[in-house]
C-alpha positions in Angstrom: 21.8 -12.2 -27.0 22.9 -9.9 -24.4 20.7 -9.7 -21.2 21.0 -7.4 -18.4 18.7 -9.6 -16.0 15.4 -7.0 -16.9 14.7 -9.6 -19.4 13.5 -6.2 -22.2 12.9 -2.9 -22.4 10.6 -0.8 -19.8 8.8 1.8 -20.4 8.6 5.2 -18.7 6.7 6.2 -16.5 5.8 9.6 -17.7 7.1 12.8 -18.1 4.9 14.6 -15.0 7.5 15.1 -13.0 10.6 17.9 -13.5 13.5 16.3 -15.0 15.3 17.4 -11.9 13.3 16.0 -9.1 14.7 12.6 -7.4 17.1 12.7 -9.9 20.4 11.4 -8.0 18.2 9.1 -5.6 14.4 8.4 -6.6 12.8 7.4 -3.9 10.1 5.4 -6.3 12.6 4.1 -9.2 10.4 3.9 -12.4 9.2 0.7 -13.4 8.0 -0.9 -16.6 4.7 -3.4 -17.1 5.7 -6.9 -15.8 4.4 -8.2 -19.3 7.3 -6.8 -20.9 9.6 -8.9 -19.3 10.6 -11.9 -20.9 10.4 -13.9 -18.5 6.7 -13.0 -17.6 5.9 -14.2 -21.0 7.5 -17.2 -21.1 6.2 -18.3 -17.5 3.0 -17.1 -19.1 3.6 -19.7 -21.8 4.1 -22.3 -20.1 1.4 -21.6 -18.1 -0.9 -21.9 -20.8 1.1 -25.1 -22.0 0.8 -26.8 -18.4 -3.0 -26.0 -18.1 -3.8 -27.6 -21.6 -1.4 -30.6 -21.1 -2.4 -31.9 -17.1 -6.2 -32.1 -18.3 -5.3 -33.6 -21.7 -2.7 -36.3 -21.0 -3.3 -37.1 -17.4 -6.1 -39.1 -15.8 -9.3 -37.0 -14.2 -8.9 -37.7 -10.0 -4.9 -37.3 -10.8 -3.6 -34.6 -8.3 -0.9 -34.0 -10.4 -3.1 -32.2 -12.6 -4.1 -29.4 -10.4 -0.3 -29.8 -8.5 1.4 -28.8 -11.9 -1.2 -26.1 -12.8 -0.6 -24.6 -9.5 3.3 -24.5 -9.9 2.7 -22.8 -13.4 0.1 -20.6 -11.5 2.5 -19.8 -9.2 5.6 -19.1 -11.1 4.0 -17.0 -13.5 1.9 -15.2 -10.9 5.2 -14.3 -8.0 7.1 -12.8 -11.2 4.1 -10.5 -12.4 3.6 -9.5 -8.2 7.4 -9.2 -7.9 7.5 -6.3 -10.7 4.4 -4.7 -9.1 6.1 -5.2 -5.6 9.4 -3.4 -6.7 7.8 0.1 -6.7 7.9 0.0 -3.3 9.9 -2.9 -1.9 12.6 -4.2 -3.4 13.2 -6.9 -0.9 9.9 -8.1 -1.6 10.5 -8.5 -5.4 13.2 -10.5 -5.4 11.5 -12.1 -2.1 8.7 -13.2 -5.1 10.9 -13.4 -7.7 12.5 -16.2 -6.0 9.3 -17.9 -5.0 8.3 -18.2 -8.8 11.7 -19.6 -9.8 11.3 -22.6 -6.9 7.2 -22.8 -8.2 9.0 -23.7 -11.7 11.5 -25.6 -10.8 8.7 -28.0 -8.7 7.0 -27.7 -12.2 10.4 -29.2 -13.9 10.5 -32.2 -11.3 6.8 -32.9 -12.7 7.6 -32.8 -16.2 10.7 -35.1 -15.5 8.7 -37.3 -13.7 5.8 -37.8 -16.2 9.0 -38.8 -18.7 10.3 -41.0 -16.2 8.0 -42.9 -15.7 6.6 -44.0 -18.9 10.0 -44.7 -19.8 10.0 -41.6 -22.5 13.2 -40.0 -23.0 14.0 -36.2 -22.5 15.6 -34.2 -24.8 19.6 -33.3 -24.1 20.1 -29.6 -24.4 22.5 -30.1 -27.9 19.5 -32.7 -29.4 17.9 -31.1 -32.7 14.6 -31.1 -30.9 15.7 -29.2 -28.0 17.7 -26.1 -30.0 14.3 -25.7 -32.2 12.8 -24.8 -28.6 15.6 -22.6 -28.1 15.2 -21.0 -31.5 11.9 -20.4 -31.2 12.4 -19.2 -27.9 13.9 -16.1 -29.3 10.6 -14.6 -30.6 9.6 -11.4 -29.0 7.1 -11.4 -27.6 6.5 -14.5 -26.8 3.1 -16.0 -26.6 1.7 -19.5 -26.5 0.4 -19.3 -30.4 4.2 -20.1 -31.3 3.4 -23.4 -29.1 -0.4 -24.3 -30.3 0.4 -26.5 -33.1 2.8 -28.8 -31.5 0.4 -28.5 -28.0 -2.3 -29.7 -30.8 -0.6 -32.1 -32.9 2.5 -34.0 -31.2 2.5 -36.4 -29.1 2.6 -35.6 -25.3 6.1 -37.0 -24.8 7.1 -34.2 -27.3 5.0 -31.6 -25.3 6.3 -32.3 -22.2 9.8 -32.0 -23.6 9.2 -28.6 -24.9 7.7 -27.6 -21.5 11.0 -28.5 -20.3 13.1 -26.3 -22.4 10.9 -23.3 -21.8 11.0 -24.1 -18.3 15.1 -24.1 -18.3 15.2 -20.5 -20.5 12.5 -19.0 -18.3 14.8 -19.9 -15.2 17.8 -18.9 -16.8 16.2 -15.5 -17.0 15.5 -15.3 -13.7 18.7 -16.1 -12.5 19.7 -12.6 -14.4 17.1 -11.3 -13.4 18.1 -11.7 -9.5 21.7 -11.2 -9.9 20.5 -7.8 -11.2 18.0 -7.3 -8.7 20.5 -7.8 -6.3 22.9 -5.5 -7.5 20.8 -2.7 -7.7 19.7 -3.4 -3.4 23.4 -3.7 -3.1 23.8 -0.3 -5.2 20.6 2.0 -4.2 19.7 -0.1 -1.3 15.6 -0.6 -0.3 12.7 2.0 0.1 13.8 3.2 3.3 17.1 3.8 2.4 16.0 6.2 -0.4 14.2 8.1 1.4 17.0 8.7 4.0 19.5 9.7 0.8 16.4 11.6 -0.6 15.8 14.0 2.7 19.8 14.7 3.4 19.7 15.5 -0.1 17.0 18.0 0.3 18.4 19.4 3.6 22.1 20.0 1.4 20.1 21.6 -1.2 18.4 23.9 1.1 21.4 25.0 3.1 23.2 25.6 -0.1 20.6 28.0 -1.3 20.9 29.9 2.4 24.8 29.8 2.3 24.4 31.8 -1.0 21.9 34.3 -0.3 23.6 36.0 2.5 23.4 39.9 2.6 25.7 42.2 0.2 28.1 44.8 1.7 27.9 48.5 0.8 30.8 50.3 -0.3 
């Protein structure tokens, strides 16, 4: 599946403006809602996943519990504030971006540990188990119901391994998702830049229109 780091489609953001103004350097690109990124919904997911699995399968006083709810917290929340942050900042959203991808890779150490320790094995990334994740991964959109049988049902060595492979998608996402974020600074730059490129496109425009009204000549 072919992924230009946006992780889906975004919407417009309306049709209220002329179809000529900004149009060769926006000084507010348009932006989609956050939930439409894949990578929202899976952190979303495994959110949801992490929340029912620390007070299920580990011990009440554990700080682990609230420690891997927090990272889940935190992950899902920097991506949704990242997308919000780009309408002004771009800096800032892959600033956030980046914060969520560390908050679920703190969550990954976690799960790894929890396996670890109770001698349990994780899943390779060719087993059966782990390209069934990966399968079902695919679903758009993605919500936790695809997730609420096995959360319900298997045993929390299994859980914890699927928590694992939605963790490794959701940060392969994100790792397009930055190397297009960084692109487009590279390309259109930040905020203040576009505004720069937006007035000395507006003072162009405005001599033009005085170079070509000058006064006619009578014969």
């Amino acid at each position: 599946m072919k992924n230009d780091g946006k992780n889906g489609k975004h919407a417009s953001e309306g049709s209220s403006t002329s179809p000529d103004s900004h149009s060769s350097h926006p000084i507010i690109p348009p932006r989609g809602d956050y939930q439409t990124l894949l990578s929202y919904q899976k952190a979303e997911v495994i959110y949801d996943l992490t929340f029912r699995f620390a007070h299920k399968y580990l011990g009440k006083g554990d700080r682990t519990v609230d420690q891997m709810i927090q990272s889940a917290r935190s992950g899902k929340q920097n991506i949704l504030e990242g997308s919000k942050a780009a309408l002004t900042s771009k800096e800032t959203e892959i600033k956030l971006t980046n914060v969520g991808r560390a908050s679920l890779e703190e969550l990954l150490a976690d799960y790894r540990d929890y396996l670890r320790v109770r001698d349990h094995a994780i899943w390779s990334k060719d087993s059966k188990e782990a390209l069934f994740v990966r399968r079902l991964g695919r679903k758009i959109p993605h919500t936790f119901e695809f997730y609420r049988e096995f959360m319900e049902t298997r045993s929390p060595e299994v859980v914890a391994n699927i928590a694992i492979c939605l963790i490794h998608q959701t940060n392969y996402l994100l790792d397009q998702q930055l190397r297009r974020l960084e692109k487009d600074f590279m390309e259109q730059g930040g905020l203040r830049e576009r505004m720069f490129q937006a007035r000395l496109d507006w003072r162009k425009e405005k001599q033009g229109m005085q170079d070509g009204g000058g006064t006619r000549i009578r014969t």
